[in-house]
N, CA, C and O atoms as a CHARMM CRD file, in Angstrom:
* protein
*
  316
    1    1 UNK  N    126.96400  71.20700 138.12500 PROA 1      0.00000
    2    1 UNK  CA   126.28200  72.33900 138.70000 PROA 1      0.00000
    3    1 UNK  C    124.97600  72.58000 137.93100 PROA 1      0.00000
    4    1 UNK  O    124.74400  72.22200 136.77700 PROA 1      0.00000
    5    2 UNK  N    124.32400  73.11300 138.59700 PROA 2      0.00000
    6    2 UNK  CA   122.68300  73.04200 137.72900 PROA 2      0.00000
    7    2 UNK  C    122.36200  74.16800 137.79500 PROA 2      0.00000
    8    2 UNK  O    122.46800  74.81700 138.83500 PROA 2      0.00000
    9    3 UNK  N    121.86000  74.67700 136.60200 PROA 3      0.00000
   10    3 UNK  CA   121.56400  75.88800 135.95000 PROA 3      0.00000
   11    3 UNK  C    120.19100  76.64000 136.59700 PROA 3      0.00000
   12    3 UNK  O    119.11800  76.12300 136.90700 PROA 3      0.00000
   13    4 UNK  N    120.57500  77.89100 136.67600 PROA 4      0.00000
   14    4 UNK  CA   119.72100  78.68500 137.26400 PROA 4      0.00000
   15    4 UNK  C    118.44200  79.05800 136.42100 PROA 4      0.00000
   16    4 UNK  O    118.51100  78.84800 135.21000 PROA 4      0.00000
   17    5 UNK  N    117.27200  79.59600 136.94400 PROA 5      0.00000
   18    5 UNK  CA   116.47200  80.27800 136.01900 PROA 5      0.00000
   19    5 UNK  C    116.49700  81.27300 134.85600 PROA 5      0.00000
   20    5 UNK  O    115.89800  81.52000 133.80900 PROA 5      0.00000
   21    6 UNK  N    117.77200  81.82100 135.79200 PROA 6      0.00000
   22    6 UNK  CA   118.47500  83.15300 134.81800 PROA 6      0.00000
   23    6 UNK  C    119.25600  82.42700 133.20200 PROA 6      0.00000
   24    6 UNK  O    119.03300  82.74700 132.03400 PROA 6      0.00000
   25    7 UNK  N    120.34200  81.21900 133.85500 PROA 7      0.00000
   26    7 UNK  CA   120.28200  80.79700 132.99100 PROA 7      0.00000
   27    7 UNK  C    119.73300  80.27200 131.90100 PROA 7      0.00000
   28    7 UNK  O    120.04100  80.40500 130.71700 PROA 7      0.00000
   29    8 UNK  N    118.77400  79.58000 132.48700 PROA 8      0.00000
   30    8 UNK  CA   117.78600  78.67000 131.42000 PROA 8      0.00000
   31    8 UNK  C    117.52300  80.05500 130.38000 PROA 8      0.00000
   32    8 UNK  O    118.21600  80.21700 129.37600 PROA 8      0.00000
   33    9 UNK  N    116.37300  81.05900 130.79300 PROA 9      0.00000
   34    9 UNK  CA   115.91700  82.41800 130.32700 PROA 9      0.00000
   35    9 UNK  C    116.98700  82.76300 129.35700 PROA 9      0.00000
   36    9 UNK  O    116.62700  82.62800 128.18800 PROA 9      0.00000
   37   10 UNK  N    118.12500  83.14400 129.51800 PROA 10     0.00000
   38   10 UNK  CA   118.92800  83.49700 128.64200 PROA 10     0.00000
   39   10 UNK  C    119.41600  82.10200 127.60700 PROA 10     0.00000
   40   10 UNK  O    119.29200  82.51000 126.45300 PROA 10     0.00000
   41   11 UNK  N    119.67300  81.34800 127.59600 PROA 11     0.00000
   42   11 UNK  CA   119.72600  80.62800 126.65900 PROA 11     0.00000
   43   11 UNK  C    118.46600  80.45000 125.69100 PROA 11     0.00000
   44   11 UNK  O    118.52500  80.27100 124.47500 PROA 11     0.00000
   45   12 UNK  N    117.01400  80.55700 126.68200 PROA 12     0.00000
   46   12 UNK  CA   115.64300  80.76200 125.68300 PROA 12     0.00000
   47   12 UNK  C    115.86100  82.05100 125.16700 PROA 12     0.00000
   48   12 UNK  O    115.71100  81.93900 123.95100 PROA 12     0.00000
   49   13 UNK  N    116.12800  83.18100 125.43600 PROA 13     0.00000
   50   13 UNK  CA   116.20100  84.25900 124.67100 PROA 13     0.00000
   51   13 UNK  C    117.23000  84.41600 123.11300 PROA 13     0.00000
   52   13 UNK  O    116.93200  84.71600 121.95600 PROA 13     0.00000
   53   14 UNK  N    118.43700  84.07300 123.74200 PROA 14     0.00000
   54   14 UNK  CA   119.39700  83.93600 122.53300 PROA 14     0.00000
   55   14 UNK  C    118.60100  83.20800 121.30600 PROA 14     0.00000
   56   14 UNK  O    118.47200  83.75400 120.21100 PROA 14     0.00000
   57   15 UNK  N    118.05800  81.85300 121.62600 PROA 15     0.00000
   58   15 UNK  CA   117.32000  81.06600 121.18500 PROA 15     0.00000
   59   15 UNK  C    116.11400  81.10400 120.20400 PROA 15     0.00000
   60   15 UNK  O    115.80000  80.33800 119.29300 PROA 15     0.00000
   61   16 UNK  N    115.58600  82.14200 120.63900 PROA 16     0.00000
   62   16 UNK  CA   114.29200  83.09900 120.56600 PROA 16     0.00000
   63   16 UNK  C    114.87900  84.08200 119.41900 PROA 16     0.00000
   64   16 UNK  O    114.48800  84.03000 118.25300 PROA 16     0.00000
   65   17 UNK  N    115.69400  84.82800 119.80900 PROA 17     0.00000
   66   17 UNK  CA   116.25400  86.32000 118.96800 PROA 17     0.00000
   67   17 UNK  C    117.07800  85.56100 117.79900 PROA 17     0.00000
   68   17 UNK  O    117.34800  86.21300 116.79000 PROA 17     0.00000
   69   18 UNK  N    117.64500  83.69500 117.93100 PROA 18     0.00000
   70   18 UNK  CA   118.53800  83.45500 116.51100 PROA 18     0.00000
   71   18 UNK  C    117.37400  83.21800 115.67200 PROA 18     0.00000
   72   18 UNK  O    117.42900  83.21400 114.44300 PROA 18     0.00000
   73   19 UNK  N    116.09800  82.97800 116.49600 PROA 19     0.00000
   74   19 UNK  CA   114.60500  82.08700 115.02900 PROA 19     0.00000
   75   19 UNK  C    114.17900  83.47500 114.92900 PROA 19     0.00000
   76   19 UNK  O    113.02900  83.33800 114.51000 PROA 19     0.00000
   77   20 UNK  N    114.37900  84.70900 115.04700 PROA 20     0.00000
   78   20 UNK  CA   113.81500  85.68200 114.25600 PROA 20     0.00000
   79   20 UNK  C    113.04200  86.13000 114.65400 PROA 20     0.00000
   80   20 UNK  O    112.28900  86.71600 113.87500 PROA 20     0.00000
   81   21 UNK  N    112.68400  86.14600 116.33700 PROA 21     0.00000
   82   21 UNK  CA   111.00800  86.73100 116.53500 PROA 21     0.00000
   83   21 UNK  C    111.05400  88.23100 116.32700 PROA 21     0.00000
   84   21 UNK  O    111.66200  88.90600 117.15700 PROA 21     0.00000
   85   22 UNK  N    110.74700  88.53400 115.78900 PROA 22     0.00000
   86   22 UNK  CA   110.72300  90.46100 115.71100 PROA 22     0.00000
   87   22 UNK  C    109.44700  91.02100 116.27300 PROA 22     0.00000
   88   22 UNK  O    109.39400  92.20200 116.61600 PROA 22     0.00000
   89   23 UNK  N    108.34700  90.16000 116.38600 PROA 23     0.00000
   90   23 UNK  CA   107.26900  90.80600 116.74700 PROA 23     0.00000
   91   23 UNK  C    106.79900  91.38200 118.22900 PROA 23     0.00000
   92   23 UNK  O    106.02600  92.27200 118.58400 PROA 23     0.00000
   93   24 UNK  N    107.90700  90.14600 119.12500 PROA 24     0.00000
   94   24 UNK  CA   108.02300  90.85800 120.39200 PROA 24     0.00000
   95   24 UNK  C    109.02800  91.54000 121.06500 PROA 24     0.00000
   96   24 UNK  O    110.16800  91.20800 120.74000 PROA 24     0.00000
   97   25 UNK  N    108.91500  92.45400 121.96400 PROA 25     0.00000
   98   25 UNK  CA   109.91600  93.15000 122.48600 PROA 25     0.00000
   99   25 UNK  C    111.22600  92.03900 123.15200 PROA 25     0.00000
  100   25 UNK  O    111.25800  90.82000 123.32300 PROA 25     0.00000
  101   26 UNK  N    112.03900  92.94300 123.36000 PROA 26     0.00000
  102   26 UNK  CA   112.91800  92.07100 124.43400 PROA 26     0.00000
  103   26 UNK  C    112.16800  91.46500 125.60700 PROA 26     0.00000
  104   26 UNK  O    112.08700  90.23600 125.60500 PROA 26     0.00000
  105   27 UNK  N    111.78000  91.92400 126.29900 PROA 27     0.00000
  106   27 UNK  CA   111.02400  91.92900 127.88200 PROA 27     0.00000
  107   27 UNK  C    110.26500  91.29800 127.31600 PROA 27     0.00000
  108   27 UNK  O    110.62000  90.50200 128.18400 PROA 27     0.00000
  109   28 UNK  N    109.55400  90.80500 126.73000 PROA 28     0.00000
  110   28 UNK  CA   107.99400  89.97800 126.53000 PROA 28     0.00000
  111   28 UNK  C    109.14200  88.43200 126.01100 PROA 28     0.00000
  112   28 UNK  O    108.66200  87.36500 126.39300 PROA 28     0.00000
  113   29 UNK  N    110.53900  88.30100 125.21100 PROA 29     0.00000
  114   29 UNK  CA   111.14300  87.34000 124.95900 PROA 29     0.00000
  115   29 UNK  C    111.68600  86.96900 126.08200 PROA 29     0.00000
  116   29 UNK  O    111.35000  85.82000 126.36900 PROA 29     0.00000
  117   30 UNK  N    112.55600  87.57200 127.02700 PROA 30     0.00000
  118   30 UNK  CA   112.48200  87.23400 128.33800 PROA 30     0.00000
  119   30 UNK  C    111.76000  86.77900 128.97100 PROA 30     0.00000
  120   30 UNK  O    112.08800  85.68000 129.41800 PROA 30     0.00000
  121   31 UNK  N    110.73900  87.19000 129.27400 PROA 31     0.00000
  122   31 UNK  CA   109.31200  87.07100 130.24600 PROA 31     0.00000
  123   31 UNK  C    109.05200  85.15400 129.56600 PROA 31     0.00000
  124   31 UNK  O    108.74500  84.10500 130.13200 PROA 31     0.00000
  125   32 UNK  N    109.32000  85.45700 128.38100 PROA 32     0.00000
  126   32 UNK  CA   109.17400  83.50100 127.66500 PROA 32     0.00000
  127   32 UNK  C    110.28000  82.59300 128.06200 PROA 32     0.00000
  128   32 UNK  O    110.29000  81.37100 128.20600 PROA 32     0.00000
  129   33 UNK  N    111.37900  83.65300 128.22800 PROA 33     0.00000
  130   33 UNK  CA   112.24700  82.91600 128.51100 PROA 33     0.00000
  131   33 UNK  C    112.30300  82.42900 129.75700 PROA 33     0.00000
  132   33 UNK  O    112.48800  81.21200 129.76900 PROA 33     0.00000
  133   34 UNK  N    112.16200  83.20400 131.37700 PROA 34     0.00000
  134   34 UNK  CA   111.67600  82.62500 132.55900 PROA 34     0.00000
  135   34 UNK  C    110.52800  81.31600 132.56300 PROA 34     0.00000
  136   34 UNK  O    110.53700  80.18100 133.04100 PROA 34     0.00000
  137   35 UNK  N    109.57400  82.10200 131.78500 PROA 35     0.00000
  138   35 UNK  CA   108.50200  80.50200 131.68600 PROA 35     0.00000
  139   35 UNK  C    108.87900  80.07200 131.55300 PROA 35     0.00000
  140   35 UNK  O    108.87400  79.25800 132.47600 PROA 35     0.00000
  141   36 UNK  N    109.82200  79.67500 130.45500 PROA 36     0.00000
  142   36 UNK  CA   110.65400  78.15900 129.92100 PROA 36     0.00000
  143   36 UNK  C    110.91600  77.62800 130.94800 PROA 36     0.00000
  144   36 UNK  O    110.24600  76.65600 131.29700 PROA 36     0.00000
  145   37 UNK  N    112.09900  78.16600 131.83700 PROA 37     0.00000
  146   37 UNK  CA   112.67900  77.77000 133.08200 PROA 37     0.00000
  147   37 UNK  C    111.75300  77.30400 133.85300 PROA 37     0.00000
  148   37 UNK  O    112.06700  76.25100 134.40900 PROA 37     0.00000
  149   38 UNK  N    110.56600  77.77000 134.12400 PROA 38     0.00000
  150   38 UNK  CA   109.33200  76.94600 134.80500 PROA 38     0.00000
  151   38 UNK  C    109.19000  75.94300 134.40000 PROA 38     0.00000
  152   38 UNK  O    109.14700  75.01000 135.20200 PROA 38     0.00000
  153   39 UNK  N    109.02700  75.62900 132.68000 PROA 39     0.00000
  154   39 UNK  CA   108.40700  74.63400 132.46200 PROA 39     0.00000
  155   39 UNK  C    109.09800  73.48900 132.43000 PROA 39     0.00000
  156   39 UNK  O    108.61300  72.36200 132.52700 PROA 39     0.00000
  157   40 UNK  N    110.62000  73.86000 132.24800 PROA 40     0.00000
  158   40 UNK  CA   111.84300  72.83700 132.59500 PROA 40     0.00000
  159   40 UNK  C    111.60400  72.30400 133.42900 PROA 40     0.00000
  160   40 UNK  O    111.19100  71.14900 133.53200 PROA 40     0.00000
  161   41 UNK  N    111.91900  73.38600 134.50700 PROA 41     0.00000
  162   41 UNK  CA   112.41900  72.65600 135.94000 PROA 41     0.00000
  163   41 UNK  C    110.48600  72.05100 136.46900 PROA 41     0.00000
  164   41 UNK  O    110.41100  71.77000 137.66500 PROA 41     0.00000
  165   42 UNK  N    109.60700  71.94500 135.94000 PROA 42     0.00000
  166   42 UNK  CA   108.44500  71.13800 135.95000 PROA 42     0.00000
  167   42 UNK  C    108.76400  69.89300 135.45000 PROA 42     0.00000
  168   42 UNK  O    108.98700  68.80400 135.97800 PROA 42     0.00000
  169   43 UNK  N    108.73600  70.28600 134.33600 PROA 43     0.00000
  170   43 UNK  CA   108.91000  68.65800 133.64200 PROA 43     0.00000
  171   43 UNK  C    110.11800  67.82900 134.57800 PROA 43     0.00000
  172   43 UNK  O    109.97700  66.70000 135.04700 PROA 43     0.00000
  173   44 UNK  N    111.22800  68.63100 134.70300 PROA 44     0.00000
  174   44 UNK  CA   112.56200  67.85400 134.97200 PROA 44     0.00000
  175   44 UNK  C    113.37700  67.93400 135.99000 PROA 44     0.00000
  176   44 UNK  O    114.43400  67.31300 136.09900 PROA 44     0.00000
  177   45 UNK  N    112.76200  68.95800 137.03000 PROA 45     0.00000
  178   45 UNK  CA   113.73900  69.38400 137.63200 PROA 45     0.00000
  179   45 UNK  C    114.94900  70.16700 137.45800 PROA 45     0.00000
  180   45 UNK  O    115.37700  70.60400 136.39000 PROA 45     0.00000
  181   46 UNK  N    115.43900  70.29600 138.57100 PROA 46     0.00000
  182   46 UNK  CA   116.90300  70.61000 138.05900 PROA 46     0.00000
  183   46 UNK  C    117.41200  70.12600 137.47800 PROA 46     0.00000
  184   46 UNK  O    117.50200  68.89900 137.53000 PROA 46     0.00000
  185   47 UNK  N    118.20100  71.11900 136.33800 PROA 47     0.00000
  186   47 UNK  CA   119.49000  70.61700 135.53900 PROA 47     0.00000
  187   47 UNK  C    120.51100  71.02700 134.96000 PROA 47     0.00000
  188   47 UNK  O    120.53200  72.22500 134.67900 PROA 47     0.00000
  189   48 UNK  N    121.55800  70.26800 134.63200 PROA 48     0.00000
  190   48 UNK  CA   123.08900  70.83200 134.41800 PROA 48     0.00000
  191   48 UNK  C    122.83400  71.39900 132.66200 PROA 48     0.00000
  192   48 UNK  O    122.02600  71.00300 131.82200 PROA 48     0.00000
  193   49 UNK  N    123.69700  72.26300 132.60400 PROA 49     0.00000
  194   49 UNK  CA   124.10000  72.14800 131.01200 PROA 49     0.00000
  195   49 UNK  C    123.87300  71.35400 130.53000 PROA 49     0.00000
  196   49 UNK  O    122.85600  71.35100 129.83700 PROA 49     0.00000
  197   50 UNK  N    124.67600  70.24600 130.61800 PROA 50     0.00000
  198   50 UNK  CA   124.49600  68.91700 129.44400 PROA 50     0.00000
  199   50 UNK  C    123.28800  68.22900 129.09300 PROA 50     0.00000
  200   50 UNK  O    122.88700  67.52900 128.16300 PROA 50     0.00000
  201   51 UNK  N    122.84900  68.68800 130.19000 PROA 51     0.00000
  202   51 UNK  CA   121.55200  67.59900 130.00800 PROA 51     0.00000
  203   51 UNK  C    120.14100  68.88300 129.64600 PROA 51     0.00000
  204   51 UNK  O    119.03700  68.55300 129.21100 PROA 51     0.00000
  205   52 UNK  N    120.50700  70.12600 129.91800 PROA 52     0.00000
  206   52 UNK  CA   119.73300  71.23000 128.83300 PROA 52     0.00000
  207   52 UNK  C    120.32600  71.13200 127.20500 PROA 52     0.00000
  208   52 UNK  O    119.54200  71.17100 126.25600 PROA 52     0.00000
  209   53 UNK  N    121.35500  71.04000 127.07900 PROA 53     0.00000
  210   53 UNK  CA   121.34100  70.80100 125.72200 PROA 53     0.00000
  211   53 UNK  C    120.93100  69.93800 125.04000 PROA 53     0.00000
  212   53 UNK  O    120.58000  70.01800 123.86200 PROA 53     0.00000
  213   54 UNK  N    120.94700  68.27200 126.30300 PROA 54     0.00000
  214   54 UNK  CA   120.28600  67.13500 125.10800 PROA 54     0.00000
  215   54 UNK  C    118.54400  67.52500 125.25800 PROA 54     0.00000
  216   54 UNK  O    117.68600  66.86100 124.67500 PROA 54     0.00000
  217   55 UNK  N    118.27100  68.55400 126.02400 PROA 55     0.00000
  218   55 UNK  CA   116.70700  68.89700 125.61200 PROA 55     0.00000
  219   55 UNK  C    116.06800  69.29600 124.14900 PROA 55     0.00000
  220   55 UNK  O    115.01700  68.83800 123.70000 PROA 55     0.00000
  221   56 UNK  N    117.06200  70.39500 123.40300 PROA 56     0.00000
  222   56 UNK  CA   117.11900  70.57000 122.54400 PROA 56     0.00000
  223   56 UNK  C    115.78500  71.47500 122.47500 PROA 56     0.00000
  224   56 UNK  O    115.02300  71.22900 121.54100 PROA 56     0.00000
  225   57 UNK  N    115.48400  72.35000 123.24700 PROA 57     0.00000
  226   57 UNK  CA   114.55300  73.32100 123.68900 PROA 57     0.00000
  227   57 UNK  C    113.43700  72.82000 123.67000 PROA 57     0.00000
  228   57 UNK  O    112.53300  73.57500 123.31300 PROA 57     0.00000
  229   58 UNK  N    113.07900  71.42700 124.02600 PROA 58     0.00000
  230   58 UNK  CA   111.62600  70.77300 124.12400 PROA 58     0.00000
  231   58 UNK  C    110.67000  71.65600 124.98600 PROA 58     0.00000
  232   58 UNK  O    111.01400  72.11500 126.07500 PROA 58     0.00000
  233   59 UNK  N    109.56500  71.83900 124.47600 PROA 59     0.00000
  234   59 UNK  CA   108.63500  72.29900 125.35000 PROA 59     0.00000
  235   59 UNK  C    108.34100  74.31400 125.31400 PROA 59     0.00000
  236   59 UNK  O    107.42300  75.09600 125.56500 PROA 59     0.00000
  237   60 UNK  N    109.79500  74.37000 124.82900 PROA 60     0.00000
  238   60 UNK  CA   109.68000  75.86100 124.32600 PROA 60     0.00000
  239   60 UNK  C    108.15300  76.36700 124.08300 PROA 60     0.00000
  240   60 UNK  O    107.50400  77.20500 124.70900 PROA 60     0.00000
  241   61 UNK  N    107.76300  75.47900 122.83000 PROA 61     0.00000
  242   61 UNK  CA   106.40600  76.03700 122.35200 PROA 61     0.00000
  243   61 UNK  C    105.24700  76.40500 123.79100 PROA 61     0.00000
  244   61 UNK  O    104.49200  77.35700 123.98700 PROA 61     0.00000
  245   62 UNK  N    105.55100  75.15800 124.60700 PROA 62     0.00000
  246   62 UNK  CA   104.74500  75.25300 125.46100 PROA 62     0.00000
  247   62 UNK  C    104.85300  77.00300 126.70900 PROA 62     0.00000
  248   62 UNK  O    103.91400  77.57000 127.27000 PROA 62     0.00000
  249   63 UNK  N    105.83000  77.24000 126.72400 PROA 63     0.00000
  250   63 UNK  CA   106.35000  78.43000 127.07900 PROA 63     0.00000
  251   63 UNK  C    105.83600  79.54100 126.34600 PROA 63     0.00000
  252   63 UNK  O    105.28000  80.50700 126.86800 PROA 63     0.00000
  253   64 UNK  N    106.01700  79.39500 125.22300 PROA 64     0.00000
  254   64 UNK  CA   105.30800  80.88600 124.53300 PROA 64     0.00000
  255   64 UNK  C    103.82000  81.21400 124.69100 PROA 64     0.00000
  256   64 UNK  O    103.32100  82.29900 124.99000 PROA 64     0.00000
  257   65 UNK  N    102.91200  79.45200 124.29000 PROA 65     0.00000
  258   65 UNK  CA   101.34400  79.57000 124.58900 PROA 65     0.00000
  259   65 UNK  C    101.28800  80.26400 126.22100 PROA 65     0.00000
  260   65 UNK  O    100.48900  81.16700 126.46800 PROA 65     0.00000
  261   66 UNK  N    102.13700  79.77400 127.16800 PROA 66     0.00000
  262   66 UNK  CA   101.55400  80.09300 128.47300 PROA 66     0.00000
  263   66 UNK  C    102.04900  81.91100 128.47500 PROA 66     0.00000
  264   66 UNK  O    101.45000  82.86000 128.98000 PROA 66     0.00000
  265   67 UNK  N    102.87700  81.89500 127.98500 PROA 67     0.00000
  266   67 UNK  CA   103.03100  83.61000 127.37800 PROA 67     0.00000
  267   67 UNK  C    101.80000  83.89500 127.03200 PROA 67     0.00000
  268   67 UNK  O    101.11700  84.45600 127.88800 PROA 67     0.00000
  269   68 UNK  N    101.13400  83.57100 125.59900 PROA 68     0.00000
  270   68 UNK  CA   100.06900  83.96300 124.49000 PROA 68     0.00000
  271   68 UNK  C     99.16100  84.00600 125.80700 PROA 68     0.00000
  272   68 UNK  O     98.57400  85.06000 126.04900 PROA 68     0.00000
  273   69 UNK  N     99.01400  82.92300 126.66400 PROA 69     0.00000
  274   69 UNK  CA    97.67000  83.12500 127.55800 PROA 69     0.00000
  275   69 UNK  C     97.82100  84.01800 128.53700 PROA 69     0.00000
  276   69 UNK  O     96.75300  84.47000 128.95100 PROA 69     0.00000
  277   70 UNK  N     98.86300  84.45400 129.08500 PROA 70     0.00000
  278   70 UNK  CA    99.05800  84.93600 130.18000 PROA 70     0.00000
  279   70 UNK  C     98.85800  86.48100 129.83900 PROA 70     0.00000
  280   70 UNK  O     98.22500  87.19300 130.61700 PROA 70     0.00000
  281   71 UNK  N     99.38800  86.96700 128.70900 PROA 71     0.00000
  282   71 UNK  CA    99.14900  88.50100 127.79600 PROA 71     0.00000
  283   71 UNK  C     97.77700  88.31900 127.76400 PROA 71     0.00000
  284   71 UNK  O     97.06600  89.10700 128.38900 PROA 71     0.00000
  285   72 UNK  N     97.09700  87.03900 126.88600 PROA 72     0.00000
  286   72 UNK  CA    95.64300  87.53300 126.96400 PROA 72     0.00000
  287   72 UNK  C     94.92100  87.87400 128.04800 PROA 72     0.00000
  288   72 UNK  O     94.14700  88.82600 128.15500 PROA 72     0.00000
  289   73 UNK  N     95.24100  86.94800 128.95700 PROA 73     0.00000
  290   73 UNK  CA    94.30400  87.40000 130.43800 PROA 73     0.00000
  291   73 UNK  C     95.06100  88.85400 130.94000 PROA 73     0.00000
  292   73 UNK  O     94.56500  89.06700 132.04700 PROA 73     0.00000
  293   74 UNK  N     95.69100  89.56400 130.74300 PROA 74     0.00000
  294   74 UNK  CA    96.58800  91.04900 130.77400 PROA 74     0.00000
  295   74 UNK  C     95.64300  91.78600 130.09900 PROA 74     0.00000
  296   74 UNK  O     95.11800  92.62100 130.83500 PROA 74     0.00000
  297   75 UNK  N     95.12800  91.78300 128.67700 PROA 75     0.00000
  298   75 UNK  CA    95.02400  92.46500 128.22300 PROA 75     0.00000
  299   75 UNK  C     93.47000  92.73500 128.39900 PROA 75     0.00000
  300   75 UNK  O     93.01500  93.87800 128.42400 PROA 75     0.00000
  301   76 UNK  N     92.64100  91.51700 128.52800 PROA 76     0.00000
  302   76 UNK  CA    91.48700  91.38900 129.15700 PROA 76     0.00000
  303   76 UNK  C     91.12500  92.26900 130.68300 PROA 76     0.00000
  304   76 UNK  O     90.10500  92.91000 130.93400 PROA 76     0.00000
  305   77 UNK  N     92.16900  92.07400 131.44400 PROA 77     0.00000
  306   77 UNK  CA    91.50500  92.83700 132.54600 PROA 77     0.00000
  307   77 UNK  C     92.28700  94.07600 132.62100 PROA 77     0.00000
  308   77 UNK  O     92.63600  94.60300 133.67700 PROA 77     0.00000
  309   78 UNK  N     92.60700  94.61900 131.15000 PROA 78     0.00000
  310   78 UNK  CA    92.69400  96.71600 131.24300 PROA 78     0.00000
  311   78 UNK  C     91.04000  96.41100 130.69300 PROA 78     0.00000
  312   78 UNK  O     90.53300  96.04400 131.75300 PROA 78     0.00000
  313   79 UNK  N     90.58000  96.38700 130.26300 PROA 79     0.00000
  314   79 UNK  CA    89.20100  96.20200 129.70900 PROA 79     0.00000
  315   79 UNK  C     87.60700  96.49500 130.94500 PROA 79     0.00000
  316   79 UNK  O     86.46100  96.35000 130.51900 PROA 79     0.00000
């Protein structure tokens, strides 16, 4: 069975909250955590558990920058 967005998101969050981020809220670790799921199911498509775990959260980083950019262009147009 192949894992939902929701899923993916929550496994990036747990993920997220065990490395310590304190600087962002819940909702902004979430909000990284859906990207992830984008950037998964980009790279890879759908996929089961097993084969999210042999990912070993590749690409994560890439999830947070599109976070970092996506807040900046946010914060740019209250401006």
């Amino acid at each position: 069975m192949y894992m939902t967005n929701a899923q993916i998101a929550k496994a990036a969050f747990d993920h997220l909250k065990d490395m310590g981020v304190y600087n962002l809220s819940d909702k902004q670790v979430w909000r990284i955590g859906y990207i992830y799921a984008d950037v998964i199911k980009g790279y890879h498509g759908s996929v089961t558990w097993s084969e999210f775990k042999g990912l070993h959260f590749e690409c994560l980083s890439e999830a947070v920058e599109r976070f970092e950019l996506d807040r900046e262009a946010w914060l740019a147009s209250r401006n």
